[in-house]
N, C-alpha and C positions, 0 to 999 in steps of 0.2 A: 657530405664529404668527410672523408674520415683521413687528417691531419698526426704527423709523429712530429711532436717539439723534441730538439734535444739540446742538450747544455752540458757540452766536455767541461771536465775538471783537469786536473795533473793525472787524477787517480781512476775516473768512472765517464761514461758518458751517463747522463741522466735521462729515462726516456719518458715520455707524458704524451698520451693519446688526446686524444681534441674532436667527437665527431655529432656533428649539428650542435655547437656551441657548447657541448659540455664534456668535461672533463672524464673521460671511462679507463676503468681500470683491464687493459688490455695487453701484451706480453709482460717479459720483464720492464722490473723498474730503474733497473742499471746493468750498464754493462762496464767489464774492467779490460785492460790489457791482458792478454794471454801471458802467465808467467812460462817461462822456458831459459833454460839454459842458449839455445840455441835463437837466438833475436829473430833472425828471416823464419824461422817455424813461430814464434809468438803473431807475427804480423798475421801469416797468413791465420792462424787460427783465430785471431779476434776478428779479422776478413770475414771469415766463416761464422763467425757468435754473429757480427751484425747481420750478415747476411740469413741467417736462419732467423734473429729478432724480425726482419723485415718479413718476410715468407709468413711469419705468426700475424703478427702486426696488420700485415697487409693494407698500407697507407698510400692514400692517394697521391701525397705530398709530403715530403719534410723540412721542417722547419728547424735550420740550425740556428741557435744563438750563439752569435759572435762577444767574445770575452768585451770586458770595460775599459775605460779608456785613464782609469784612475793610476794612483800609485801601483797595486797589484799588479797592471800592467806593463810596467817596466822592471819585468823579472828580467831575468840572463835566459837566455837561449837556452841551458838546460833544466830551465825551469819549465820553460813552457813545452818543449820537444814532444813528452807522452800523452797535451792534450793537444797537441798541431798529430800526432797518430791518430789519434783517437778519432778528429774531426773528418780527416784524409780517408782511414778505412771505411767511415761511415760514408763517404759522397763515394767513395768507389761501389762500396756493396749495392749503394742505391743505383747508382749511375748502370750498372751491370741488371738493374731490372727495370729499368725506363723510368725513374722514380724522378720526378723534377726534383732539388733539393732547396732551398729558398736562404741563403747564408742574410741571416737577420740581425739588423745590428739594435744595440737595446733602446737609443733613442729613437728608432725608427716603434719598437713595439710601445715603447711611452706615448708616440705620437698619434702613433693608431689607438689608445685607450683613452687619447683626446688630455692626456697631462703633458704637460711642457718638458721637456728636455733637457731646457734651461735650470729649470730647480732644482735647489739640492735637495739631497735625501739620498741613500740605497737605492737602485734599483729593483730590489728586492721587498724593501717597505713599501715602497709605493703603489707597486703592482698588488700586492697582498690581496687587501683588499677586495680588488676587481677578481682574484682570479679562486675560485672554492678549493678547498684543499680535497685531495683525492688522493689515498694510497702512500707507503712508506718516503722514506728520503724525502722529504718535502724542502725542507731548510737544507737538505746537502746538493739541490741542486734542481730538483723536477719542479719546484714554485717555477724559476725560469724557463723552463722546457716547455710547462705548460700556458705560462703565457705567450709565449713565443708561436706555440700552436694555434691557440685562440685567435691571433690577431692574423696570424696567416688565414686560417679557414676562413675569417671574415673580410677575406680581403676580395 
């Protein structure tokens, strides 16, 4: 089974392939918001960046990672707008190739790596460990992407 983790920011979605439990380096590694003058022509053209990433990619499944529940998380609505796009055009472009999408939330991907939920720490330290590094961006965002993959493939 060959799984695409992703993990929107404000600025990138992060992408991390996953297939028979290991981590391959397979399309790109991020994608950004289409810049444009014109907003409805950026939308549709990162519609189109995802939609070409998936066509590459070619995933049986994708695994979004849902943001945390911490202080970050209670940005203002224009903080979070470009990665609530980012998340949206990705379940559309999937959604338009029969792609199931799996919206992951990260104590559920804690729980499936068999750590508690409950414990403090990063999400991002804790997974570390369990998840091999593979390819650029890793700390700006595909560490999550790709555990988020892992835990779905093994689900």
């Amino acid at each position: 089974m060959r799984v695409l983790g992703v993990q929107c920011s404000v600025n990138f979605a992060f992408l991390s392939v996953v297939e028979n439990g290991v981590v391959i380096e397979s399309g790109p590694p991020r994608l950004a918001l289409a810049q444009s003058t014109d907003e409805d022509r950026a939308l549709w053209d990162t519609l189109g960046t995802f939609g070409d990433a998936l066509d590459e990619i070619r995933p049986d499944r994708v695994a979004l990672l849902l943001p945390g529940t911490g202080e970050y998380a209670k940005q203002t609505h224009g903080a979070w707008a470009p990665r609530i796009e980012l998340e949206t055009l990705l379940r559309m472009a999937a959604a338009k190739r029969d792609l199931p999408v799996e919206r992951i939330a990260r104590a559920t991907v804690l729980a499936r790596f068999g750590l508690s939920p409950k414990e403090k720490g990063r999400f991002e330290d804790r997974v570390r460990p369990l998840v091999p590094r593979q390819g650029r961006y890793w700390a700006d965002g595909r560490l999550g992407a790709s555990a988020a993959a892992l835990v779905e493939e093994g689900r």
